[in-house]
C-alpha positions in Angstrom: 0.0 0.0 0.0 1.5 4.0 -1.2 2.4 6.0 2.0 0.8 9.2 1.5 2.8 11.9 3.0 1.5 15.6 3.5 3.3 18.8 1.6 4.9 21.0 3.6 5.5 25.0 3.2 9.5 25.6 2.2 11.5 27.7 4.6 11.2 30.6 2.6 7.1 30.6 2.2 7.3 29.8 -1.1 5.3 26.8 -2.9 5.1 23.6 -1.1 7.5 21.0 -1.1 6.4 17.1 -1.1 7.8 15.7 2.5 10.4 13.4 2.3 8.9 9.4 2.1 8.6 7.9 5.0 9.2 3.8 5.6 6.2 1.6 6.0 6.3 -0.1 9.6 8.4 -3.4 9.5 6.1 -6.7 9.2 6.3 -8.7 12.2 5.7 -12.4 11.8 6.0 -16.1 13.6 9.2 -17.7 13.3 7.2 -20.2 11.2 6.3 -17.9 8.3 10.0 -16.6 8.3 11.5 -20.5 7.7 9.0 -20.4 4.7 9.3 -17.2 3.2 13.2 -18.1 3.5 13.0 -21.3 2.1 11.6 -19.5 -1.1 13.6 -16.0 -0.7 16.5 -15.7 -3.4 18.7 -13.3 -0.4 19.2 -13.8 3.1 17.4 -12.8 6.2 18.1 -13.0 9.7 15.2 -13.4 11.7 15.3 -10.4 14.9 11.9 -10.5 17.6 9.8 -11.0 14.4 10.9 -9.1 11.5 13.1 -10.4 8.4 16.1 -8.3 8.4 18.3 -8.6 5.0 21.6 -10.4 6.3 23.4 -8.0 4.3 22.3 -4.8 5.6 20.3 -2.2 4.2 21.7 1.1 2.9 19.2 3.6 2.5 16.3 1.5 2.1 17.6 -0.9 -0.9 19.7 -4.4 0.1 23.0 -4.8 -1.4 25.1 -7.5 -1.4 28.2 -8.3 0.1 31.5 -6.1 -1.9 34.5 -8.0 -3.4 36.4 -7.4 0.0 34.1 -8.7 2.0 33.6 -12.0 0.2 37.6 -12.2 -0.1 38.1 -11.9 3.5 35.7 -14.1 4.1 37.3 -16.8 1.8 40.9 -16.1 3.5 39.3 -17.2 6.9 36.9 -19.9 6.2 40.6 -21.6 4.4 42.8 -20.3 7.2 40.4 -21.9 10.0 39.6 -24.9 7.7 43.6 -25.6 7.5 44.2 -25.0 11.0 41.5 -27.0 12.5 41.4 -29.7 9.6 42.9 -32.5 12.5 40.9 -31.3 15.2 37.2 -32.5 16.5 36.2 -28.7 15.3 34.9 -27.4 11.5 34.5 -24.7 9.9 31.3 -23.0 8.1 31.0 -19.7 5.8 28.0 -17.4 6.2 25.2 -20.0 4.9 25.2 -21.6 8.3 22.6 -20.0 10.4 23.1 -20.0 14.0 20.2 -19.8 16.3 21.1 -17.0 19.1 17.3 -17.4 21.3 14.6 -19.8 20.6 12.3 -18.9 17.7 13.4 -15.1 18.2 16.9 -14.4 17.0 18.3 -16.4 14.3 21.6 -15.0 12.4 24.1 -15.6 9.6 27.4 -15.0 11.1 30.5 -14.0 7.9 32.2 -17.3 9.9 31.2 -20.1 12.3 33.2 -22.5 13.9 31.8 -25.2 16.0 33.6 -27.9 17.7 32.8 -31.7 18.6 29.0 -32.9 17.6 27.0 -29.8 16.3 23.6 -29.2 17.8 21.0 -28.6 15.0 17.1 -28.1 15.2 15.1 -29.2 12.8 15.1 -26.0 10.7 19.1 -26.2 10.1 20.0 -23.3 12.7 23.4 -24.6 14.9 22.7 -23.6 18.2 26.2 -24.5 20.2 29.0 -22.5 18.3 32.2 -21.8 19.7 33.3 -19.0 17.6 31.7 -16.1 15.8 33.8 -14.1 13.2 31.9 -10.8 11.5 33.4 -8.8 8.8 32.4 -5.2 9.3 30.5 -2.7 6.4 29.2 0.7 6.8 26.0 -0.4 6.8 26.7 -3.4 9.9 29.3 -2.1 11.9 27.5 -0.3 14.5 25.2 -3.3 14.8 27.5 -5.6 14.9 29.4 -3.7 17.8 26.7 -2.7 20.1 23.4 -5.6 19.3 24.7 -8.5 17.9 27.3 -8.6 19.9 25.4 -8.5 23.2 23.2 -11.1 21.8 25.5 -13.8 20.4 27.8 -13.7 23.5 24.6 -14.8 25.0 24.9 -18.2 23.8 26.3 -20.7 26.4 28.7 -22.3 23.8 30.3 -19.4 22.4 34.2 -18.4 23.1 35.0 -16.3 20.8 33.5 -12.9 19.2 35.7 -11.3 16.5 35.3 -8.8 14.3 37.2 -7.9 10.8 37.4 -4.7 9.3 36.9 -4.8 5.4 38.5 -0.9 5.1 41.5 -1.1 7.3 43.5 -3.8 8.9 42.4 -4.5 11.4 41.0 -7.4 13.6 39.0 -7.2 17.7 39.0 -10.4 19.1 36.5 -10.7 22.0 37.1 -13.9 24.1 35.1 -15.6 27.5 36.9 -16.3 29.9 36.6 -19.4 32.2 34.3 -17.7 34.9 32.4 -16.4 32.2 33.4 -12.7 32.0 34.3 -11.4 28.3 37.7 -9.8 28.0 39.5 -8.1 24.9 41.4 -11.5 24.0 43.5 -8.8 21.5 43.2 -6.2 18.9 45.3 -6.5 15.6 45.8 -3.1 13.2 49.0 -4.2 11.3 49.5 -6.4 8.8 52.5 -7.1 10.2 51.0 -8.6 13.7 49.7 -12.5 14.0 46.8 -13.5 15.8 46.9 -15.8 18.4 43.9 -17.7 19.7 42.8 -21.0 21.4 39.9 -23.2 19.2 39.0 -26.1 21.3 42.4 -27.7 22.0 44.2 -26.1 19.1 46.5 -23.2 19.3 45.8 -21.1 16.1 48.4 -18.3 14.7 47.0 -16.4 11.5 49.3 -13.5 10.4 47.2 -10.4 9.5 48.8 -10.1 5.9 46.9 -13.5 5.5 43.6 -12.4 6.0 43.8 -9.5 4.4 45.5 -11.2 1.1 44.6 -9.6 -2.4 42.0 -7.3 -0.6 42.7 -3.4 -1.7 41.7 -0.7 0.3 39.5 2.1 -0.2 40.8 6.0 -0.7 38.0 7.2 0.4 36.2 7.1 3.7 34.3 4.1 4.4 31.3 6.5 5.7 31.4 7.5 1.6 31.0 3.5 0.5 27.7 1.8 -0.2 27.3 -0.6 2.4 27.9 -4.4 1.7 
């Protein structure tokens, strides 16, 4: 249904301008009619207290997909994990694995999952027990995935690690839970020349920064400037 919107007078008293557009009200909907309209949808949504969010962000109003960067940074991790961890009891899964953060509420599709031993999986394919997290940052996600998400995945029981990757700048915030359960800054990378270190499961993992960020230009301009992925 159109939005009608009333004119309004210009600043200078002159003839009336149209007011801007404003968005119709988001659609709120059971988590059974979001597993069907995704099952059918040609993107992907996450699924936040009843509305269908585009898992790529939305940049004024319209849904873009992922940039080059992104999708190469997300490549250089799923195969640096995926090596690391190939002789452990953990694997490795790229941004079609949803994870379920709270029943029927909040259901995600994290840039990276890794989850270790036997995988816990309802019936409508969301992993519920991952052990770490990894989103790549846009203008359109950052703040979200700063301040929201990351309140709400480090809500899950089985999670360890939260890391996020900057696609403009090196740069790499590892968020880690400690053993009595308090979250700590397990380390924050912004050369290409520094290494990561981190714990998976039993495995000690080094990844040097210059790995992730392989082939992957950065912009001139300020991110603020760039579409959103």
């Amino acid at each position: 249904m159109a939005v009608v919107t009333q004119e309004r007078p210009s600043a200078d008293g002159g003839a009336l301008r149209p007011a801007p557009p404003t968005r119709p009200a988001k659609e709120r909907i059971t988590f059974a009619e979001y597993m069907e309209r995704e099952r059918k949808s040609d993107i992907k949504h996450n699924f936040v207290d009843g509305v269908m969010e585009p898992a790529w962000g939305d940049v004024g109003g319209t849904v873009s997909g992922a940039s080059f960067e992104h999708n190469l940074i997300c490549k250089n991790l799923t195969l640096l994990f995926g090596n690391a961890l190939y002789s452990s009891a953990c694997e490795t899964l790229g941004s079609d694995m949803r994870v379920e953060v709270s029943d029927n509420r909040l259901c995600y599709y994290p840039d990276l999952v890794i989850v270790c031993g036997d995988p816990q999986i309802t019936p409508d394919e969301c992993l519920q027990n991952p052990i770490l997290i990894v989103e790549v940052l846009s203008s359109s996600t950052a703040t979200k995935d700063r301040t929201t998400k990351s309140r709400q995945y480090r809500a899950i029981n089985s999670l360890r690690h939260y890391v996020l990757v900057d696609q403009y700048e090196p740069l790499v915030e590892h968020y880690e839970r400690q053993g009595d359960g308090k979250w700590v800054v397990g380390g924050e990378y912004d050369s290409l020349d520094d290494t990561w270190q981190l714990t998976v499961g039993t495995t000690v993992i080094a990844i040097p920064l210059a790995e992730i960020y392989r082939r992957v230009s950065f912009p001139e301009n300020d991110p603020a400037e760039i579409e959103g992925e």
